[in-house]
C-alpha positions as CSV (number, residue, x, y, z in Angstrom):
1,X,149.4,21.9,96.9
2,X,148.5,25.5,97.5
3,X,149.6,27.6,100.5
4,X,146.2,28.4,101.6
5,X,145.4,24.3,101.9
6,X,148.4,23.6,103.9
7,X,147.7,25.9,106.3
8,X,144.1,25.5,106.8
9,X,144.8,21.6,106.5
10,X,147.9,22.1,109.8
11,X,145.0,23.8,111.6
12,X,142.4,20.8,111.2
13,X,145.7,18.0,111.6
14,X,146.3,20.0,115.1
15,X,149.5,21.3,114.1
16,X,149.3,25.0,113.7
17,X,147.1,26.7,116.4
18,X,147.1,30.3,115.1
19,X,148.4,33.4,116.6
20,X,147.1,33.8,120.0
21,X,144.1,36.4,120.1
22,X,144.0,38.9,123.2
23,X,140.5,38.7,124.4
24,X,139.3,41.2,127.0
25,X,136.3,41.8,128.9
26,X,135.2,45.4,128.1
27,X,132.3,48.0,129.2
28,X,129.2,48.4,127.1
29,X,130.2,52.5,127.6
30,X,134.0,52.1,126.8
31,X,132.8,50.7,123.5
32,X,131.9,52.8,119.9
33,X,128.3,52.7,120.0
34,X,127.9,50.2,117.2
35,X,130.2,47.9,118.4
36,X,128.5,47.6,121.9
37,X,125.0,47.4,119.8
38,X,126.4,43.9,118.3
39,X,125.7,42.3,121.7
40,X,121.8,40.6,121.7
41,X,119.9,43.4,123.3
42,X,117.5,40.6,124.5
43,X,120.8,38.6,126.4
44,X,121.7,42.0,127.5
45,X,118.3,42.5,129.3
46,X,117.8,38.6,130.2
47,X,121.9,38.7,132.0
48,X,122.1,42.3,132.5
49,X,125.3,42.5,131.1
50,X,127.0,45.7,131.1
51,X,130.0,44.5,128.9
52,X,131.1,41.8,126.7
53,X,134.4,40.3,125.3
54,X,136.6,42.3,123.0
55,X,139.2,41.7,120.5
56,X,141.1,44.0,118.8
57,X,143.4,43.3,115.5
58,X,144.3,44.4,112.3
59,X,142.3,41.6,109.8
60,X,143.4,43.2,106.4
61,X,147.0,44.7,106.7
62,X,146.1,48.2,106.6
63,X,147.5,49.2,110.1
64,X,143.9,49.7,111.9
65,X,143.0,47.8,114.1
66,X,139.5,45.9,113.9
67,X,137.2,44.9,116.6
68,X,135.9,41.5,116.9
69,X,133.2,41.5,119.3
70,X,131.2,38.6,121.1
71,X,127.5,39.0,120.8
72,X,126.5,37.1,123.4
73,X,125.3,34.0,121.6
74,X,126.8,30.9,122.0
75,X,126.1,27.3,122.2
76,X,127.4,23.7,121.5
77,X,128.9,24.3,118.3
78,X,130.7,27.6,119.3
79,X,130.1,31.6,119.8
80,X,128.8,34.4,117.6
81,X,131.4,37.5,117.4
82,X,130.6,40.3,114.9
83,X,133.5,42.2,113.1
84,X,133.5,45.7,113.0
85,X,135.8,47.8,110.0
86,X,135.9,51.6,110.7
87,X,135.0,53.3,107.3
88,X,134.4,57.2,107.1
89,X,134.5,57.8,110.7
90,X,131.3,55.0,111.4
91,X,131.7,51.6,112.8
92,X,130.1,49.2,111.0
93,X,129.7,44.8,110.8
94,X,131.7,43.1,108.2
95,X,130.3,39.9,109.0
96,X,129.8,37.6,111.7
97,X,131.7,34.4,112.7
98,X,130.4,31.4,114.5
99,X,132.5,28.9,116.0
100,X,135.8,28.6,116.8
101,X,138.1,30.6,116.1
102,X,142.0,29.9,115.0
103,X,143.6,33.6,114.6
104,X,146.0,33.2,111.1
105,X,148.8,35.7,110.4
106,X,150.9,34.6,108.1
107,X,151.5,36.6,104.7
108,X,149.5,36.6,102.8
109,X,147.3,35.5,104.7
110,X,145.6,37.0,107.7
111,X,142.1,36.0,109.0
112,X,140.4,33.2,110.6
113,X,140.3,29.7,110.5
114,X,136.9,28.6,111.9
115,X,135.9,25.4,113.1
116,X,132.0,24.9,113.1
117,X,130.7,21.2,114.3
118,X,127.9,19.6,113.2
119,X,127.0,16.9,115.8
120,X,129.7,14.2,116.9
121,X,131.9,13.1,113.9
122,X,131.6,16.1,111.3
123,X,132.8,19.8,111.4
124,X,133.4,22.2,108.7
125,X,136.7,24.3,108.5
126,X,136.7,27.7,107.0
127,X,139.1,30.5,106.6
128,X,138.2,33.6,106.2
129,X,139.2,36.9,105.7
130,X,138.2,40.9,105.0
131,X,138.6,41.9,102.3
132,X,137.0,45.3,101.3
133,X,135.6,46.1,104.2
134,X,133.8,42.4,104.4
135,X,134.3,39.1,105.2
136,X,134.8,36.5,102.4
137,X,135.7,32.6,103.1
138,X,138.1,31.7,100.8
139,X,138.2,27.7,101.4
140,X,136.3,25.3,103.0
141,X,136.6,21.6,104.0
142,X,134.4,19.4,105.5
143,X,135.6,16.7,107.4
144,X,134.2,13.5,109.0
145,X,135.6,11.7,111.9
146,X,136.1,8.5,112.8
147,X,134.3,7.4,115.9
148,X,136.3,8.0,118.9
149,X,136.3,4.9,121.6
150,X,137.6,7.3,123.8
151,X,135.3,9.7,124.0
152,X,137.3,12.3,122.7
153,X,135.8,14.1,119.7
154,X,137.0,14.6,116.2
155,X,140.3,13.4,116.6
156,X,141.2,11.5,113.3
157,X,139.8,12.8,110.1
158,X,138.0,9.5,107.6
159,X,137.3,12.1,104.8
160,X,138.1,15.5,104.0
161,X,136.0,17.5,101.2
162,X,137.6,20.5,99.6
163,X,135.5,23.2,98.6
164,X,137.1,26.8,97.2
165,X,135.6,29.6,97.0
């Protein structure tokens, strides 16, 4: 079985969490312009927010550090955060990620397993990872869930769908 599998596979079973990922709360103003432009200018009038959250970490192994920042939308099945590669002197989006987020580092692979649910007993897992100054998901699995009698949701897997890409 490959590498990649297993891993995104121990993050689905609950066995591997991923690294932890320092988030921070940071100013609109201590932010590269087009980093603090990712956050919904309509949430940031509606809230008046004069910051968002922050996270900082090197996604492709070339010793700079990306930004991961939240834009400010979020709901039931997770949060938006944009990633932002430095190229040329310019900030600019990579991608965007929406759910939750399991922080991978483990040679060779370094990105993001991401856990988007669709309603009670089915969620897609992804990883993903930049490569060339974008994101790519390399694998995906869909999994249903048993019912839960305890109220707790997706707890046991009843079918997992690989899909590469």
């Amino acid at each position: 079985m490959n590498a990649l599998l297993l891993l995104v596979l121990s993050v689905v079973l609950g066995e591997f969490g991923g690294a932890e990922l320092p988030v921070r709360e940071v100013r609109f103003a201590e932010l590269p312009p087009e980093c603090a432009a990712e956050y919904l200018p309509f949430l940031r009038e509606e809230r008046q927010a004069v910051g968002t959250r922050v996270a900082r970490c090197d996604l492709d192994g070339d010793g700079d550090a990306e930004y991961l920042v939240w834009t400010g939308a979020c709901g039931s099945g997770g949060e938006t955060w944009s990633v932002m590669t430095r190229r040329g002197g310019k900030w600019r989006r990579a991608g965007q990620i929406f759910g939750s987020m399991h922080f991978v580092d483990r040679p060779p692979h370094r990105g993001f397993v991401v856990e988007t649910p669709h309603g009670w007993e089915y969620a897609t897992w992804s990883f993903v990872e930049l490569v060339d100054g974008s994101l790519k998901r390399r694998l995906t699995l869909d999994v249903r869930y048993l019912p839960s009698k305890t109220n707790v949701l997706r707890t046991r897997p009843a079918e997992i769908i690989i899909g590469e890409r």
